[in-house]
C-alpha positions as YAML, in Angstrom:
chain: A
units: angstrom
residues:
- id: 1
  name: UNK
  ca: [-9.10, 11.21, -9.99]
- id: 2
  name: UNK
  ca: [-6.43, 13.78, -11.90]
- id: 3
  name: UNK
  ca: [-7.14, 16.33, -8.61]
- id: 4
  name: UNK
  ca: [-5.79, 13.81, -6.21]
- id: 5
  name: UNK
  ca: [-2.66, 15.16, -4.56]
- id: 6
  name: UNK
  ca: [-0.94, 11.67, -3.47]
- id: 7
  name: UNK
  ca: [-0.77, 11.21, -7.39]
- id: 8
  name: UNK
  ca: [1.91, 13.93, -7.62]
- id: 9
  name: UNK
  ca: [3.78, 13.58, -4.50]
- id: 10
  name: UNK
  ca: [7.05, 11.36, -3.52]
- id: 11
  name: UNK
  ca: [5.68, 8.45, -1.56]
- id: 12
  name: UNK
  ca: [7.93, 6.70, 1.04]
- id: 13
  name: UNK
  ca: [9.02, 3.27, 0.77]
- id: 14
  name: UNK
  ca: [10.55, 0.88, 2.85]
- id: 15
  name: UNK
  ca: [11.99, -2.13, 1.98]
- id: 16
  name: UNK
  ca: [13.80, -5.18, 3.74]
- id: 17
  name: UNK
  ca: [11.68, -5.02, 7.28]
- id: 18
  name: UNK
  ca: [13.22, -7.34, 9.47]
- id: 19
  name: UNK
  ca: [9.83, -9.81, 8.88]
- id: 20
  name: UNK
  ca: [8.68, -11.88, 6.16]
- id: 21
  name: UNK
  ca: [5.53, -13.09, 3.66]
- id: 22
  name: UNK
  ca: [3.92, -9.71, 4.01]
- id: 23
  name: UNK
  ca: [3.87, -5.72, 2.75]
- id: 24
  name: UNK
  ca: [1.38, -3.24, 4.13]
- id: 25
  name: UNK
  ca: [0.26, 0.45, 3.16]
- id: 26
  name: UNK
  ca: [-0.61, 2.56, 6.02]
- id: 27
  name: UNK
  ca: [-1.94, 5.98, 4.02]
- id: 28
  name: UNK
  ca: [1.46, 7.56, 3.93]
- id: 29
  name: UNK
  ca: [4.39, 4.88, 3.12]
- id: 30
  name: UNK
  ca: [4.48, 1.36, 1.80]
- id: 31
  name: UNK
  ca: [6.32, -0.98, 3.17]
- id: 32
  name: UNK
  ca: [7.44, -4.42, 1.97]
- id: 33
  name: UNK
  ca: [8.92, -7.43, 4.06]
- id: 34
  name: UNK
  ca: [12.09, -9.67, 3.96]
- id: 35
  name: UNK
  ca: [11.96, -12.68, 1.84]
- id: 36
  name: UNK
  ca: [11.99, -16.42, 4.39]
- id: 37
  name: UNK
  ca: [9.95, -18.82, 5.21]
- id: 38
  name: UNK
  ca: [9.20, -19.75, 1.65]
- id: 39
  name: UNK
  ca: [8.47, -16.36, 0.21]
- id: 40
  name: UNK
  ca: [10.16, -13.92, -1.67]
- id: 41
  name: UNK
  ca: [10.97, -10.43, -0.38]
- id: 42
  name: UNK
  ca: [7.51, -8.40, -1.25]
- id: 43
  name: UNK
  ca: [9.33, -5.70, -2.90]
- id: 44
  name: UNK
  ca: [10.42, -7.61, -5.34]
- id: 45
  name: UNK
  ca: [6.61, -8.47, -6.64]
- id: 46
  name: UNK
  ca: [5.07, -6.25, -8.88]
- id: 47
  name: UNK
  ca: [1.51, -7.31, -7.98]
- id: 48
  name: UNK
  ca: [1.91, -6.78, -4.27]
- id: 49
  name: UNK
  ca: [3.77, -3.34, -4.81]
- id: 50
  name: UNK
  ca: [0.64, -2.21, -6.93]
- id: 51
  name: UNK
  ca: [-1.96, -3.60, -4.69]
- id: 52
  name: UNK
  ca: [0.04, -1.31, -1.83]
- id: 53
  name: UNK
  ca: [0.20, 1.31, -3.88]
- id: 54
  name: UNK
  ca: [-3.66, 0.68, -4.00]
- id: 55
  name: UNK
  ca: [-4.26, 1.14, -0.82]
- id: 56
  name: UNK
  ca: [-2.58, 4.38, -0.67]
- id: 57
  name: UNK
  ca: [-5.07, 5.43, -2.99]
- id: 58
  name: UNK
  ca: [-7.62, 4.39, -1.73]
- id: 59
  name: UNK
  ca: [-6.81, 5.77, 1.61]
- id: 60
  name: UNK
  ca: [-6.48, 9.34, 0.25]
- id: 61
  name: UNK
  ca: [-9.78, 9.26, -1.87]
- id: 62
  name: UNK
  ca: [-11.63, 9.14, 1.05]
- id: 63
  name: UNK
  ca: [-13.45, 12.44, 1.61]
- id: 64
  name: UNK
  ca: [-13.41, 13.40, 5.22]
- id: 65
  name: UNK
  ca: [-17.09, 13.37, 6.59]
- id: 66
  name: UNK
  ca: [-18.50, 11.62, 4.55]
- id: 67
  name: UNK
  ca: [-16.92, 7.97, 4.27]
- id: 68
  name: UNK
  ca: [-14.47, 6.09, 6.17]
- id: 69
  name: UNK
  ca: [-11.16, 3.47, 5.79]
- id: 70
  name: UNK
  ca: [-12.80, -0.01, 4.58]
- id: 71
  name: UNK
  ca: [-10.16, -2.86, 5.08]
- id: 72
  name: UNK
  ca: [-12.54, -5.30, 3.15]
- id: 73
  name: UNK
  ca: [-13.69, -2.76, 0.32]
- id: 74
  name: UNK
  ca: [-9.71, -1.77, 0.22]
- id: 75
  name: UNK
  ca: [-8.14, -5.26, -0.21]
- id: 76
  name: UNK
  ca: [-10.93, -5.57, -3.17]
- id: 77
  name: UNK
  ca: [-10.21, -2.34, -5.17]
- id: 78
  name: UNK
  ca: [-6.48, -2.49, -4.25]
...
């Protein structure tokens, strides 16, 4: 998808939330948890920060009108 224009832009990310064992994507930043309760801090996992960074793609290839935000089809392709 070269004409997708999240490719080329900065995406924000935030890092050390004040919670632990997860990371989320909502469309326009990623965001990645504290390490505790047995886990380490998200950021620090390259397979979680790619499957975020998944999400974010998938939530700007949607083409307005004509499909809508999946959570189940997003956590598979992500």
């Amino acid at each position: 998808m070269p004409g997708l224009p999240v490719l080329n832009e900065q995406l924000p990310v935030y890092v050390n939330i004040a919670d632990v064992c997860n990371a989320y994507s909502d469309g326009l930043s990623i965001n990645f948890l504290q390490s505790g309760s047995g886990c380490e801090n998200t950021a620090r996992l390259p397979d979680v920060v790619r499957h975020e960074y998944g999400h974010t793609i998938h939530f700007h290839a949607i083409i307005p009108g004509v499909g809508q935000f999946d959570g189940g089809l997003s956590e598979g392709i992500s």
